[in-house]
The first five atom37 places (N, CA, C, CB, O) and aatype in JSON, in Angstrom:
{
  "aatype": [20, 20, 20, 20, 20, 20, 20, 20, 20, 20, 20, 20, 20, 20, 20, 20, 20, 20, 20, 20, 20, 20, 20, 20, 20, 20, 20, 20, 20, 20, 20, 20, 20, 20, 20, 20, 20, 20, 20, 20, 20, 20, 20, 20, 20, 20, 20, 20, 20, 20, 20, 20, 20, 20, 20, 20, 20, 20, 20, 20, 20, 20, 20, 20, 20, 20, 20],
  "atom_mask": [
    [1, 1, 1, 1, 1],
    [1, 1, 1, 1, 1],
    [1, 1, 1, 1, 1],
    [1, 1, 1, 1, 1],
    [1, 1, 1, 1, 1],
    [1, 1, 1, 1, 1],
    [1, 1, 1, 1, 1],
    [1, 1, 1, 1, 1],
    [1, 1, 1, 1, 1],
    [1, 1, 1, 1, 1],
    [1, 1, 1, 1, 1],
    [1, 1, 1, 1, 1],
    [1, 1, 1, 1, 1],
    [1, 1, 1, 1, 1],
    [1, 1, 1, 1, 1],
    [1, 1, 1, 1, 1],
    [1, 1, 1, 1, 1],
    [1, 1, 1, 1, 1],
    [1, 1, 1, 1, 1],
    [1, 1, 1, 1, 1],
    [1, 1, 1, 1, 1],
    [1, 1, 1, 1, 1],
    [1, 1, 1, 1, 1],
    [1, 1, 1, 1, 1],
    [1, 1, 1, 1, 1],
    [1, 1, 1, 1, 1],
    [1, 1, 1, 1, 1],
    [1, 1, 1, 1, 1],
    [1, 1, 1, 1, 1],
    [1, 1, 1, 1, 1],
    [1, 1, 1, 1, 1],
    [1, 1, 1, 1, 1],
    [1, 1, 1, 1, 1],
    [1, 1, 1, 1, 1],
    [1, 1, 1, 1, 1],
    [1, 1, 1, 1, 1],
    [1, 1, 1, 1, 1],
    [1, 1, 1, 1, 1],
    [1, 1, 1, 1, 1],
    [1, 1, 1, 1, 1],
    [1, 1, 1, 1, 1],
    [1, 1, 1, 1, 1],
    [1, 1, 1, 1, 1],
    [1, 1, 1, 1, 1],
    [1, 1, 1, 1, 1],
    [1, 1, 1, 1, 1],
    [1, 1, 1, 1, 1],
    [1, 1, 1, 1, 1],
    [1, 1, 1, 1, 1],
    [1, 1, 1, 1, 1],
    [1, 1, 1, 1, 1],
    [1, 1, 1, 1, 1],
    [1, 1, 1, 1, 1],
    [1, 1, 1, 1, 1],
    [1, 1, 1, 1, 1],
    [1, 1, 1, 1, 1],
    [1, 1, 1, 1, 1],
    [1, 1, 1, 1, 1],
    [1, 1, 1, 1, 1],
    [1, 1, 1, 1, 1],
    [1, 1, 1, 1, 1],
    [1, 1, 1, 1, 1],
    [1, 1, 1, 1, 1],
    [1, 1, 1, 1, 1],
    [1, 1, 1, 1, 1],
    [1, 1, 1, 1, 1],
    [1, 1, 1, 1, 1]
  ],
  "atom_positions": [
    [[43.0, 13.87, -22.5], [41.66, 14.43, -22.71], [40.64, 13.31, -22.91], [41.66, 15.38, -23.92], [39.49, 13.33, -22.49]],
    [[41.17, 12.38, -23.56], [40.33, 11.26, -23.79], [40.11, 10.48, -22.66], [40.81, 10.46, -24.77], [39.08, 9.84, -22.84]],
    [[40.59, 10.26, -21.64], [40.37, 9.74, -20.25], [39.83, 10.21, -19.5], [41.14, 9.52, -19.63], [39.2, 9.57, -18.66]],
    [[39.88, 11.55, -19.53], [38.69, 12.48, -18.76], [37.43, 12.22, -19.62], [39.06, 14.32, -18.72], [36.56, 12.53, -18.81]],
    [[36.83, 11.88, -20.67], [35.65, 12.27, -20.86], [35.05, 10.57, -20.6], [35.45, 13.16, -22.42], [33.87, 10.24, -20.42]],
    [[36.4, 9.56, -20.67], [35.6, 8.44, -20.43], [35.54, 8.17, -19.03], [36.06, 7.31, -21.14], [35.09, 7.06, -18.75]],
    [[35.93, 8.99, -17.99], [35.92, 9.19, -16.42], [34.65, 10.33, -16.3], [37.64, 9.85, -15.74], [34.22, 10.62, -15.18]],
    [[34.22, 10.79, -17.22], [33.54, 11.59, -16.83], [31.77, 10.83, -17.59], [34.29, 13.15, -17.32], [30.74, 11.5, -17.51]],
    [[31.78, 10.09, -17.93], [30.76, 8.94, -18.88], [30.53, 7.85, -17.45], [31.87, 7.89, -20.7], [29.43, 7.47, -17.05]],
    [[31.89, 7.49, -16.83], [31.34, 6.81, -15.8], [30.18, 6.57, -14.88], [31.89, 6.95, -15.32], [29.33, 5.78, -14.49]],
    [[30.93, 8.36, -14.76], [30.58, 9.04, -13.55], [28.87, 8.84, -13.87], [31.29, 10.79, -13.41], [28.03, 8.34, -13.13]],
    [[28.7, 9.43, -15.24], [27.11, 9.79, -15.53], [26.38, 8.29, -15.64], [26.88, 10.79, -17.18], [25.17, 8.24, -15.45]],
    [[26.89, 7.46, -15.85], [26.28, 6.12, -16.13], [26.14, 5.58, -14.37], [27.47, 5.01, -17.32], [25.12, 5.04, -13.95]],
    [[27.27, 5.85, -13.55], [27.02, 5.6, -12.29], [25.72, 6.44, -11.86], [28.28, 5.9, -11.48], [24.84, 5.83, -11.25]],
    [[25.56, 7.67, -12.11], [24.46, 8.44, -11.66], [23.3, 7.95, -12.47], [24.7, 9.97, -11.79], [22.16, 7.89, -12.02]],
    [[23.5, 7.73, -13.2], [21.97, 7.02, -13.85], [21.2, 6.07, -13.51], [22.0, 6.55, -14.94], [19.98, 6.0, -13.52]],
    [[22.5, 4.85, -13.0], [22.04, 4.12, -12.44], [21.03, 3.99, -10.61], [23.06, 3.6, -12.72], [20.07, 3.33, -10.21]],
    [[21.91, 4.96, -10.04], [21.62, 5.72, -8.71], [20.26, 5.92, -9.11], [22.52, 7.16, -8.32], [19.51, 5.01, -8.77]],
    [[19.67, 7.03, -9.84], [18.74, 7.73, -10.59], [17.6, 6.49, -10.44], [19.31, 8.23, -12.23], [16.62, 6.34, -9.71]],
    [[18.23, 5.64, -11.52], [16.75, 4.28, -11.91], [16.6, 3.53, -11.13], [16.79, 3.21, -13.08], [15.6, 2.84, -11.3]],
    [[17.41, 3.24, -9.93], [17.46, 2.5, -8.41], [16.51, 3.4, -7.38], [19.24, 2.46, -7.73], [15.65, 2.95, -6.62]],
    [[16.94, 4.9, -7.56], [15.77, 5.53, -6.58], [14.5, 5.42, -7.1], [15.93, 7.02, -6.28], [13.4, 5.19, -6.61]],
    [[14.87, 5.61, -8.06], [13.08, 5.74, -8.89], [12.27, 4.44, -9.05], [13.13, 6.29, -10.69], [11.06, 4.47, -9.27]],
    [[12.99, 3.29, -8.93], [12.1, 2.29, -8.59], [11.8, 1.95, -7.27], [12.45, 1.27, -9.11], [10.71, 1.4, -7.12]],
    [[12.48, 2.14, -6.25], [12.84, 2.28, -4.91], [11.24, 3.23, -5.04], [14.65, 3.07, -4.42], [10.28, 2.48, -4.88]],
    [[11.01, 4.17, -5.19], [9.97, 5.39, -5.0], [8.57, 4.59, -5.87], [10.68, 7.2, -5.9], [7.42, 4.83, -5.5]],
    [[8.77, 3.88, -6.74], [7.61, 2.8, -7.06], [7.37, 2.0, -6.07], [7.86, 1.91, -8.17], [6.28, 2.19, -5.53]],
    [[7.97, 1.22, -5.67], [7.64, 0.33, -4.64], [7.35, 0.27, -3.71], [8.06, -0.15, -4.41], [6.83, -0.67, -3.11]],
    [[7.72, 1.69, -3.25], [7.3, 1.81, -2.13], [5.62, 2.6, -2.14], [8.49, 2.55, -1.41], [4.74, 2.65, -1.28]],
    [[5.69, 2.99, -3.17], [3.74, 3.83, -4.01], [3.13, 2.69, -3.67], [3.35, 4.23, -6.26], [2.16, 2.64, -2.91]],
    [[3.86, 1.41, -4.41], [2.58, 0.17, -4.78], [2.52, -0.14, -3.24], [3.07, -1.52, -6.01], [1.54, 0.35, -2.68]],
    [[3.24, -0.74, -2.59], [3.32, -0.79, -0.76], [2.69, -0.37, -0.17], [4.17, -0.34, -0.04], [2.26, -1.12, 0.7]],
    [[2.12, 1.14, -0.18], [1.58, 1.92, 0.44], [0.24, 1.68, 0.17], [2.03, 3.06, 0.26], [-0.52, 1.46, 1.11]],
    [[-0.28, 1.68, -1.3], [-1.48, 1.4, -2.1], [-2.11, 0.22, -1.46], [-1.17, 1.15, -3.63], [-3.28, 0.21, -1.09]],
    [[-1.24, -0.84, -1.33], [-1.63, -2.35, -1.12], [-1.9, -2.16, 0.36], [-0.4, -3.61, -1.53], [-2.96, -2.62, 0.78]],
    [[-0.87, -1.39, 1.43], [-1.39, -1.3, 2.54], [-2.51, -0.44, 2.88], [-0.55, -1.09, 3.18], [-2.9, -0.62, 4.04]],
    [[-3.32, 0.68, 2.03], [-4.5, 0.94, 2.84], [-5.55, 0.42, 2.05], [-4.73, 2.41, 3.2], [-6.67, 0.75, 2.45]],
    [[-5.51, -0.68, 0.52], [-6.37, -1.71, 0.49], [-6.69, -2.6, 1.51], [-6.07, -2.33, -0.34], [-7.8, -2.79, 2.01]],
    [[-5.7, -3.1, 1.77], [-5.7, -4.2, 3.08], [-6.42, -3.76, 4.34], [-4.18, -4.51, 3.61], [-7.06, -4.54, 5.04]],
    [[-6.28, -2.49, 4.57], [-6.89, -1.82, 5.65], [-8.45, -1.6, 5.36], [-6.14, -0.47, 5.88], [-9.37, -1.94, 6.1]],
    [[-8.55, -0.89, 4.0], [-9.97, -1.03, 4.31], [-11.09, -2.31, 4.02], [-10.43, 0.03, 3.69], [-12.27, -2.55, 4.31]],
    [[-10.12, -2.88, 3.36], [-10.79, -4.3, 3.24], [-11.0, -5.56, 4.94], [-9.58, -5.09, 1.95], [-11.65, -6.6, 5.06]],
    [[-10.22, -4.88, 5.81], [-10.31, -5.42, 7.0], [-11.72, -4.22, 7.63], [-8.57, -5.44, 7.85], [-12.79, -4.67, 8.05]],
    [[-11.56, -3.32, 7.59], [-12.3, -2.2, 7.82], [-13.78, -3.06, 7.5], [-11.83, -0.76, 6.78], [-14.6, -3.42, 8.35]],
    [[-13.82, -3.22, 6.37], [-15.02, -3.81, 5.82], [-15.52, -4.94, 6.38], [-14.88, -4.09, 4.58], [-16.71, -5.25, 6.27]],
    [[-14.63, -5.66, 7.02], [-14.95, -7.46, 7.29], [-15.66, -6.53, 8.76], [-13.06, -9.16, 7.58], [-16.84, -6.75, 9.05]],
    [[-15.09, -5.83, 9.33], [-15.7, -5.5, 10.93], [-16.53, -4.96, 10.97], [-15.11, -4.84, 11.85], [-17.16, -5.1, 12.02]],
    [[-17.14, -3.98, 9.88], [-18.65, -3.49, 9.15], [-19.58, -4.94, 9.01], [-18.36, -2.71, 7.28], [-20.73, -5.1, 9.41]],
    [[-18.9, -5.69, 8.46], [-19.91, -6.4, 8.3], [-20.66, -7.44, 9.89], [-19.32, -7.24, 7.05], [-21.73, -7.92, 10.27]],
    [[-19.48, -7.33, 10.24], [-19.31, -8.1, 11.83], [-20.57, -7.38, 12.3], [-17.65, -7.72, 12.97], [-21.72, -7.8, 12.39]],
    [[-19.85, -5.71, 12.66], [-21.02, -4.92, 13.19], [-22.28, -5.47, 13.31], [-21.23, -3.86, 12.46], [-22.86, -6.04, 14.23]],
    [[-22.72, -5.0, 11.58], [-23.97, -5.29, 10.88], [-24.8, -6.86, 11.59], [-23.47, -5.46, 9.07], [-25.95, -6.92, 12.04]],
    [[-23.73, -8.08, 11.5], [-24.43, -8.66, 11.79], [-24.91, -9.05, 13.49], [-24.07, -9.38, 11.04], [-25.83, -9.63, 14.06]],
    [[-23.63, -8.34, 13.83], [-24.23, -8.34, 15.54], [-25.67, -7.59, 15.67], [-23.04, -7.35, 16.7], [-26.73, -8.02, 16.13]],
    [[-25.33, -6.29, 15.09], [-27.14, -5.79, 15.4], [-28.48, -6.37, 14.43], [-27.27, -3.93, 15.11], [-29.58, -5.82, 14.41]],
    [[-28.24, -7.17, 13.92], [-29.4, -8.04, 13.36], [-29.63, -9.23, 14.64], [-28.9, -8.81, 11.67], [-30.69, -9.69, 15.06]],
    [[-28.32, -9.51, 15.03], [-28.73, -10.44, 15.91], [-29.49, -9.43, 17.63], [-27.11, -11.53, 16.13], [-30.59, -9.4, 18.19]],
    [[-28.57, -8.98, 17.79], [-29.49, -8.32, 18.97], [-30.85, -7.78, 18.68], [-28.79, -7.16, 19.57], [-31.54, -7.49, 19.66]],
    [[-31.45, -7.55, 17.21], [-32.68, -7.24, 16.97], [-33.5, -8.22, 17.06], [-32.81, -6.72, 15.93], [-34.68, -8.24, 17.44]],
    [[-32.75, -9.11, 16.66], [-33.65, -10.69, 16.68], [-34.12, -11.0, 17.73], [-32.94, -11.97, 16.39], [-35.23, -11.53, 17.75]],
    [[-33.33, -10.72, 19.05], [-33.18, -11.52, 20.23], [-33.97, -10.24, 20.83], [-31.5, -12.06, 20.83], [-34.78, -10.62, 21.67]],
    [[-33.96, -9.21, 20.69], [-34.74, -8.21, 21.49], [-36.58, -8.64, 21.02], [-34.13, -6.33, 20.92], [-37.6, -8.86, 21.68]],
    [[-36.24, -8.61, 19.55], [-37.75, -9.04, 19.14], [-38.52, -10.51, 19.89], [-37.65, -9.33, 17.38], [-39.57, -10.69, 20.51]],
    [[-37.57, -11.25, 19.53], [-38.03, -12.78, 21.07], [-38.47, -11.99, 22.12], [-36.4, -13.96, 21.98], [-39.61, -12.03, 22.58]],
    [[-37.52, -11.24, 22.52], [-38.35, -10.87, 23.92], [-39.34, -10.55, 24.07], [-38.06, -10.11, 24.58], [-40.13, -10.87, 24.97]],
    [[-39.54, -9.52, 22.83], [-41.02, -8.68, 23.09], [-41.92, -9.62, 22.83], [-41.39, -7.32, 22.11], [-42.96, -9.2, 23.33]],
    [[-42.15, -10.83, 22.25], [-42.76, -11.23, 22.01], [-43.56, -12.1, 22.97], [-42.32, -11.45, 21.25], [-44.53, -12.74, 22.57]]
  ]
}
């Protein structure tokens, strides 16, 4: 009887461990995800700004003309 309950303690300490391996596994992969659509919109942003400054420049250069 006493070998079954320390076969059966294993068992639960093996599953626990399973348990705190997925569950950080399921963090890491949150923070991963988080960090990848920072990264995205922070690139997002650099090509906004690109935009932005292309049409200042074609305003510039249209305004030369008219001038």
């Amino acid at each position: 009887m006493n070998e079954m309950n320390i076969g059966i303690s294993w068992v639960t300490i093996i599953f626990q461990i399973a348990n705190t391996l997925i569950l950080i596994g399921f963090v890491a992969l949150f923070f991963y995800l988080v960090f990848k659509v920072l990264k995205s919109i922070k690139k997002t942003a650099k090509i906004e700004n690109k935009v932005n400054d292309l049409e200042k420049s074609i305003q510039n250069l249209e305004n030369q003309i008219n001038k």
